[in-house]
C-alpha positions as CSV (number, residue, x, y, z in Angstrom):
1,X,3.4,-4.8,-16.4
2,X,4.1,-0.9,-16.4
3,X,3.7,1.0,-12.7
4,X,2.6,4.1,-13.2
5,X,2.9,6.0,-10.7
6,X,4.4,4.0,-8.3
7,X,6.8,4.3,-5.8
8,X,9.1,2.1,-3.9
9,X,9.7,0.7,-0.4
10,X,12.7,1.6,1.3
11,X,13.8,-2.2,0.4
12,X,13.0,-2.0,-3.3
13,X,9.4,-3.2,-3.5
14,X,6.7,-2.0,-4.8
15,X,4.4,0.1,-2.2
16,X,0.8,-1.3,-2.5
17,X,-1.7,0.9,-3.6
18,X,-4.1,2.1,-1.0
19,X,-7.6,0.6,-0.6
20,X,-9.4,3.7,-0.4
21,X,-8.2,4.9,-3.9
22,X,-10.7,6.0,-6.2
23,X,-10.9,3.9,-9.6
24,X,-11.2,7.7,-10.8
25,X,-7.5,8.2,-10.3
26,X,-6.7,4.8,-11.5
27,X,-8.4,5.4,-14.8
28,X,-5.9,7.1,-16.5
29,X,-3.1,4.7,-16.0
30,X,-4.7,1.7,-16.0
31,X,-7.2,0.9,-19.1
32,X,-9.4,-2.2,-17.3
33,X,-10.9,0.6,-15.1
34,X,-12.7,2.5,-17.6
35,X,-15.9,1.0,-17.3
36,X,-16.1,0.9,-13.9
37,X,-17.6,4.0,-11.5
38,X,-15.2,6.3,-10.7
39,X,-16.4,6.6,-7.2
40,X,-15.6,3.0,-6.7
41,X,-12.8,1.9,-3.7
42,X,-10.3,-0.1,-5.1
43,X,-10.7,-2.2,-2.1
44,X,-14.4,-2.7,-3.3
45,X,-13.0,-4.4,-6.2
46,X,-10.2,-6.1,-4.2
47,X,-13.5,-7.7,-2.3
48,X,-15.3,-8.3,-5.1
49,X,-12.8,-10.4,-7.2
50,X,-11.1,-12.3,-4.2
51,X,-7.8,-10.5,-4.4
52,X,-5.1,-8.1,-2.3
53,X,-3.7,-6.3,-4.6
54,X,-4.2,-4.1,-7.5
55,X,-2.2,-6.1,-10.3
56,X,-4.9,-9.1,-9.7
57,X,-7.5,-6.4,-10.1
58,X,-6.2,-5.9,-13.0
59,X,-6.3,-8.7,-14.1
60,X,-9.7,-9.8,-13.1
61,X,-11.2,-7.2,-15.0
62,X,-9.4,-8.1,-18.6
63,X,-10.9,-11.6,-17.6
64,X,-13.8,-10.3,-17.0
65,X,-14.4,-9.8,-20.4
């Protein structure tokens, strides 16, 4: 899975994405979030679909439908 925008931890991993990012800025990098309000909190989502991170977010969504 790509990581747009990304960054790394001072050990290599990958820095989570914040829980108060709007899906409006994940939109463009990430296709499952086009149908969703872009005034959403990611952590809404993370809620919403039982998860803690954005990758099973992600993937919630492409089960979704």
């Amino acid at each position: 899975m790509s990581t747009p925008n990304r960054s790394r931890d001072k050990d290599g991993t990958w820095r989570e994405k914040r829980s108060d990012t709007k899906v409006e800025n994940l939109k463009k990098d990430y296709p499952e979030f086009r149908d969703i309000n872009g005034n959403t909190h990611l952590g809404t989502l993370k809620e919403k679909y039982n998860t803690d991170s954005l990758d099973g977010v992600r993937r919630a969504l492409r089960d979704d439908k």
